[in-house]
N, C-alpha and C positions, 0 to 999 in steps of 0.2 A: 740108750746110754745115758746115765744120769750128768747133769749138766754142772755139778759140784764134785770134786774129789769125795770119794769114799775114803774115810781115815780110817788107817791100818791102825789097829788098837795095840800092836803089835811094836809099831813104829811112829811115838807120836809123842809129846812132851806127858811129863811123870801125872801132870794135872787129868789130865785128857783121859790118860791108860786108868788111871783109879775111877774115875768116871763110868769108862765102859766097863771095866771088871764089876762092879755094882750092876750097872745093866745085864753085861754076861751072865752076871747071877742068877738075877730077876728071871730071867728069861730063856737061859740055858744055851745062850747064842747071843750075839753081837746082831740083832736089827740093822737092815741098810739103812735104816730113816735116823737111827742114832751116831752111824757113821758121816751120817749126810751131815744134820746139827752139829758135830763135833768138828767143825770146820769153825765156830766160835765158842770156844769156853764157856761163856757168857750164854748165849744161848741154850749148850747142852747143858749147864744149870738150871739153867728157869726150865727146861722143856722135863728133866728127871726129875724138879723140886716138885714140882707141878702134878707128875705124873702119882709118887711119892705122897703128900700130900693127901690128893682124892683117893685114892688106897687106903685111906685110916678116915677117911670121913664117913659122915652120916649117910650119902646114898647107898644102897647095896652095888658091890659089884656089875650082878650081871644086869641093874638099871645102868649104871656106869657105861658098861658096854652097849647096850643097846641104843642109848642116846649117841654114842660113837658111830654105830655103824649109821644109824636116821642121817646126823651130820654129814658121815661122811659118804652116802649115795648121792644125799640132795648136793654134797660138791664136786660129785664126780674123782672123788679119790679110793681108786681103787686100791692102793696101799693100805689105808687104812681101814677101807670095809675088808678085807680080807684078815686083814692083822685082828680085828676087833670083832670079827667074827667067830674068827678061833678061842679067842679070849673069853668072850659072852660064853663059848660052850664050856670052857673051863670053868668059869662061874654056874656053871649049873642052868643054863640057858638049851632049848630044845633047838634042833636045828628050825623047827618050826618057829619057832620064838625068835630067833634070831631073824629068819626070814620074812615076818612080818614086821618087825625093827628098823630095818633095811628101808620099808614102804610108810616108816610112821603109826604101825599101827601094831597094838597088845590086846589080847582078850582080856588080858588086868586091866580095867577099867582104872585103876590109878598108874600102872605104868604109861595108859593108851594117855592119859590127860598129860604126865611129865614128858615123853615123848611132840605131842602137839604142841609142849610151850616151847619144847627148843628148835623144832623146826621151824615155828615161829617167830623164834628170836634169831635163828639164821636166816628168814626170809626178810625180813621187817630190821634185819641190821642194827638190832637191841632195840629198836625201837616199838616196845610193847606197851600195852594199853594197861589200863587199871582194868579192864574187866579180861587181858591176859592172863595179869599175876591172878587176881580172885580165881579163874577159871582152876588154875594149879592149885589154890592152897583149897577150894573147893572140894578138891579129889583129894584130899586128906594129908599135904605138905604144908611142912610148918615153915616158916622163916628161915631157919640155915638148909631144909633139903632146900628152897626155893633156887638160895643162895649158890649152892651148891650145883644145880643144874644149869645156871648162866655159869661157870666155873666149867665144868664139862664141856661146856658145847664152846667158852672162850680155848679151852688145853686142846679142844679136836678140830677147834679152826686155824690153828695153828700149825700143828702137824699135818691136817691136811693142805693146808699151801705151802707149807716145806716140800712134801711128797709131791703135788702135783705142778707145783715151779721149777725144782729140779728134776722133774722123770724119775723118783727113786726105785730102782729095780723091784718088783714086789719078790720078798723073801718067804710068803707063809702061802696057804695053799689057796689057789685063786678065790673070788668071789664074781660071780659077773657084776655089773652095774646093775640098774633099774633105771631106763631114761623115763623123766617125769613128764 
């Protein structure tokens, strides 16, 4: 049982309802996790502006997703590896791909390097070294994708302690964890 009201997008101030009808779009469903958020206005803005946002930037989608799911195994939110599982495959992502994303690791030797910098910047608590970043723009990242993947891994630590603070029911179709 989730430990924040689920807002009825149904029943909920005009701000709020135009909010999720954007999401309903996006998505073709109301997410629990966006019902979760929308318990502050303020929040469910930054949490869509954000999402919005890395959708029209420089990384590709299904890198997008795949740095999601690495985040979101290594924090034990199963909401979001499952949500972002499904998504990776929509981006064009293999179930294999996905599944090794999951564990930190890509046969793209520049996926496998942007993946290592963000599990590294979830482990190390942004606290990365000069020969971190080198290691990333090494595997062939310029400046904004670098940017762009602390940005990612900042939007999926976020949702994942939304999801995993309040129990948010997972809505998409399961993913197990991977204990490390």
């Amino acid at each position: 049982m989730p430990r924040v009201t689920l807002i009825d997008p149904n029943n909920t101030t005009s701000e709020r309802q135009s909010l999720l009808a954007q999401i309903h779009g996006a998505f073709g469903a109301t997410p629990n996790m966006f019902k979760a958020v929308a318990n502050s206005t303020a929040a469910l803005k930054s949490m869509w502006s954000a999402f919005s946002a890395l959708g029209t930037g420089v990384i590709p989608a299904k890198l997008g997703e795949q740095i999601a799911v690495a985040v979101a195994n290594r924090n034990a939110c199963e909401y979001c590896l499952s949500a972002h599982t499904m998504l990776g495959r929509k981006a064009g992502a293999s179930a294999e791909e996905m599944s090794a994303a999951q564990g930190g690791n890509s046969d793209d030797p520049k996926a496998a390097a942007a993946l290592r910098f963000a599990l590294r910047l979830v482990d190390a608590r942004g606290q990365v070294s000069e020969a971190d970043v080198r290691d990333v723009r090494d595997a062939g990242f310029n400046d904004a994708e670098v940017v762009e993947i602390v940005a990612h891994v900042a939007l999926n630590l976020f949702t994942n302690y939304v999801n995993v603070a309040f129990a948010v029911p997972v809505d998409f179709p399961a993913v197990t964890l991977r204990r490390s």
